[in-house]
Phi, psi and omega in degrees: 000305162320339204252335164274021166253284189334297198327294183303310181316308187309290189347306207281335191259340193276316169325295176317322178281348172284293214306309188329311180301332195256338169247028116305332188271305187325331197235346212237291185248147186278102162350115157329131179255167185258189192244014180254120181322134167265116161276148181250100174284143194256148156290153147320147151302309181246133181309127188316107184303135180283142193315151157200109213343145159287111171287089185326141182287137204227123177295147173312111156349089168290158172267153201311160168216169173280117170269135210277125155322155196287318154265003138286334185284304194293301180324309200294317186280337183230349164105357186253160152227121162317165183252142188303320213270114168269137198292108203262163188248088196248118134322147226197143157209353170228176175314314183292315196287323188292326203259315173297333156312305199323157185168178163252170188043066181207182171183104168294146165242124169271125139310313185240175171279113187254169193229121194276336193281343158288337159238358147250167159203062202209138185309124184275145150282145128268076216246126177100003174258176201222128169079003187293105156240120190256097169248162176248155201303329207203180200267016205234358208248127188218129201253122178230179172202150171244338202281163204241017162255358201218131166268111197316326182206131189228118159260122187222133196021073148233142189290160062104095181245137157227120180242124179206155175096330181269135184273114200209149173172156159304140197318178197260120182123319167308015199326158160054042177304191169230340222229122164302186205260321203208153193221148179195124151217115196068040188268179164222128177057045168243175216222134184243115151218172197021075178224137191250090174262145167226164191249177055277063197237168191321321177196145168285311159216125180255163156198137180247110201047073181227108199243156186060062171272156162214134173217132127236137205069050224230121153289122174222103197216168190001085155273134164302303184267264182254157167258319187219121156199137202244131180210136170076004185253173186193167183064090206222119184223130183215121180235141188029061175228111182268143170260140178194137149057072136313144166229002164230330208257216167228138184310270194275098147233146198208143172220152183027058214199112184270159149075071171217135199234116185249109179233127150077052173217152165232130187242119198242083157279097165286022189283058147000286216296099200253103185229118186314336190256030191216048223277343222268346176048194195301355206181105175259115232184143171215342167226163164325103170252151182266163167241107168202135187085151052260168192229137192220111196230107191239137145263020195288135169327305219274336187081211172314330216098200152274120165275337201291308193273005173247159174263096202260173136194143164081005197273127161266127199255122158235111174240142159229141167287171159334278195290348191297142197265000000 
């Protein structure tokens, strides 16, 4: 029995002396390090920028703006503003369709040639329109009157008129009309081309405080009295348009009137007639008119006329008298 004591004991002390042993080295000495390489990595110096989602390339915002009327907008963009009103296109074909045509924002076309002196017999007015263009189909198409009291067309406070293409005057025969072929009073912007007025009327075409005219390409011949007269208007611009044969008055007469410009034009007086109260030759004048590149060809007793107001360059003069070979 001592001896299985002795036994156990020894056991027990040698077991006390391992542990003893394993926690000195523990505390005592460094852990084996291993033998397998180390890279050693460094930070960047300037730290590496952070990821941040990919965005789609997106066009730039503009900033919101206030919407413009529709003819502010064509103005800003092309320098015109349309007219709000749209412009209808009416065929014509008899005297009843033309009187009935009439209107603003529009544009007769005649088909056929009319005589107005067939369903009236009274000066038509137009008073108050806008936007008017009266054309004939072809260069053959002719707006008359025949009776010798009446003025084929009277405008009176109208906007932006174009009349072209027409042949218009009192019938052929009537000498000693009282009355004219085209009227303007208190207009704006209107506009004559490719048209052949003639008389026998009083004058051919007046205007009275009328103002940003154009006529070109244009015939105005055998008038009794004027051919073109202009008062109290201004900026009156006539280009390639011959004048022929006043036969008793004067061709140009203007007053009180600014800015009238005559280009590429000729006038061919055949004015016979020596009557003291018809005094006036080619150019009856109170105000300043321009002349230029025109041809001024007169037999008239009387001659030019007044000269004193016009301003010429490039213009060329021919007076031959009556008897003159």
């Amino acid at each position: 029995m001592k001896h299985v004591k002795l036994l156990l004991a020894l056991i027990v002390v040698v077991l006390i002396g391992i542990s003893t042993s394993e926690i000195v080295l523990a505390q005592g000495k460094k852990k084996p390090t291993s033998k397998i390489p180390v890279k050693t990595v460094k930070p960047a110096t300037n730290p590496a920028p952070k990821a941040t989602p990919k965005q789609e390339n997106k066009p730039a915002m503009k900033p919101k703006q206030e919407k413009k009327p529709a003819a502010r907008r064509e103005a800003e963009g092309k320098g015109q503003v349309k007219s709000p009103s749209k412009t209808n296109t009416i065929n014509v074909y008899s005297e009843e369709q033309f009187l009935k045509a009439l209107g603003s924002n529009r544009t007769i076309v005649l088909q056929n040639s009319l005589n107005l002196s067939n369903i009236i017999d009274y000066n038509l007015v137009l008073s108050g329109y806008s936007n008017l263009t009266i054309i004939g189909k072809n260069s053959s198409i002719s707006l008359i009157v025949s009776t010798t009291m009446v003025t084929i067309l009277s405008f009176e406070s109208c906007d932006n008129i174009t009349i072209s293409n027409l042949n218009m005057g009192h019938a052929e025969g009537n000498n000693g009309c009282s009355e004219g072929v085209l009227v303007f009073t208190d207009c704006s912007r209107v506009n004559l081309s490719n048209c052949d007025i003639y008389g026998c009327g009083w004058f051919g075409v007046r205007f009275n405080n009328t103002h940003n005219v154009d006529c070109i390409n244009s015939v105005i011949h055998d008038c009794d009295y004027d051919m073109f007269e202009i008062n109290n208007s201004s900026n009156i611009r006539i280009k390639n348009t011959i004048f022929n044969e006043s036969w008793t008055g004067t061709m140009i007469r203007a007053s009180e009137s600014r800015k009238i410009q005559f280009i590429d034009c000729s006038f061919i007086d055949k004015n016979n007639v020596e009557q003291d109260f018809y005094p006036q030759g080619c150019f009856d004048l109170n105000c300043n008119i321009t002349l230029t590149n025109c041809t001024i060809r007169t037999t008239s007793t009387f001659g030019y006329g007044d000269t004193n107001f016009i301003k010429q360059s490039g213009c060329k003069w021919y007076n031959q008298k009556p008897n003159d070979n």
